[in-house]
C-alpha positions as CSV (number, residue, x, y, z in Angstrom):
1,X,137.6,118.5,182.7
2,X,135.8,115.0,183.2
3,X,133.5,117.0,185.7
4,X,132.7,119.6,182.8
5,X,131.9,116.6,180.0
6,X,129.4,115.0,182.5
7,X,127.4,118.2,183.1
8,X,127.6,118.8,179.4
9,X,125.6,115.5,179.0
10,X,123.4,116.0,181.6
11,X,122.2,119.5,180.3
12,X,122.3,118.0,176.7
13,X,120.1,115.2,177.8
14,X,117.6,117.8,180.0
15,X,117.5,120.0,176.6
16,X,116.6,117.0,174.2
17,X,113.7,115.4,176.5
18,X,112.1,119.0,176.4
19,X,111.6,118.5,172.5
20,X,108.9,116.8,172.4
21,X,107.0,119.2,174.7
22,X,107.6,122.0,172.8
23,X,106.8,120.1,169.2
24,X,103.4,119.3,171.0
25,X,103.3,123.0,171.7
26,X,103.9,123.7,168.4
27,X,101.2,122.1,166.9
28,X,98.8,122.4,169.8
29,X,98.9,126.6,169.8
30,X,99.3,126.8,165.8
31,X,95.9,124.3,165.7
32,X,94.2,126.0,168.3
33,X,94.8,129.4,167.0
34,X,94.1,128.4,163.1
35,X,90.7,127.4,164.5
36,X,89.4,129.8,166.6
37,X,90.3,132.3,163.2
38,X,88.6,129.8,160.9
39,X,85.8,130.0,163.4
40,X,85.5,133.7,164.1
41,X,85.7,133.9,159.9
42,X,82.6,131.5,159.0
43,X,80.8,133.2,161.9
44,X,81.2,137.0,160.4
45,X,80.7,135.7,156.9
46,X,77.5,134.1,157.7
47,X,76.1,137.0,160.1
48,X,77.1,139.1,157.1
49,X,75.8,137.3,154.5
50,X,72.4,136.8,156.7
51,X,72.0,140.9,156.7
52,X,72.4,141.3,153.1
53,X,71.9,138.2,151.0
54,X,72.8,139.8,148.0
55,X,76.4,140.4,148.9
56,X,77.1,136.5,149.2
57,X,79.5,137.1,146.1
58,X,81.1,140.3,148.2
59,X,81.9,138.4,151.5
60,X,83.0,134.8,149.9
61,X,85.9,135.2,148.1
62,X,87.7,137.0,150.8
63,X,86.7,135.2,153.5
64,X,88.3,132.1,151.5
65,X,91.6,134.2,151.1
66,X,91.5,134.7,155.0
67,X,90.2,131.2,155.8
68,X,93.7,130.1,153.5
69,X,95.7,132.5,155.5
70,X,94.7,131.4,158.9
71,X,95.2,127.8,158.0
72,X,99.0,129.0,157.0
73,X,99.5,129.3,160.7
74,X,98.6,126.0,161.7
75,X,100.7,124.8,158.7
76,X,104.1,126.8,160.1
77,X,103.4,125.3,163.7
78,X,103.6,121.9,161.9
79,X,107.0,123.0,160.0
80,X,108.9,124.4,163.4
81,X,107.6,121.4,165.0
82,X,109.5,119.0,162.4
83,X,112.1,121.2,162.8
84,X,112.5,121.1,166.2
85,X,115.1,118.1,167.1
């Protein structure tokens, strides 16, 4: 039995330094991903908006609502990341 409580705290203490690997994770794919969306976003809206000027009203609001929504991501990365113990 003493055998089995040591290996216990060796895997515990494996499992616990590996957190703050995957928190940087986390945060570093959630980021990376919000911004190249953010980026491919502005990009469309202003090759849009360059073709047809008069449709800036068209192409602004929802590329605000998709902007929001790609940000979400980066905002659940940071979540799981202060979740993770």
């Amino acid at each position: 039995m003493k055998f089995i409580k040591i290996m216990e705290k060796e895997v515990v203490s494996t499992v616990v330094s590996f957190a703050p690997i995957g928190k940087a994770l986390a945060i570093g794919l959630s980021a990376l991903g919000a911004g190249i969306g953010i980026g491919l976003i502005g990009a469309r809206a202003m090759e849009a908006i360059g073709r047809n000027p008069e449709a800036t009203g068209k192409v602004l609001v929802p590329m605000l609502i998709v902007s929001a929504f790609a940000e979400a991501v980066a905002i659940y990365g940071l979540v799981i990341a202060f979740s993770i113990k």
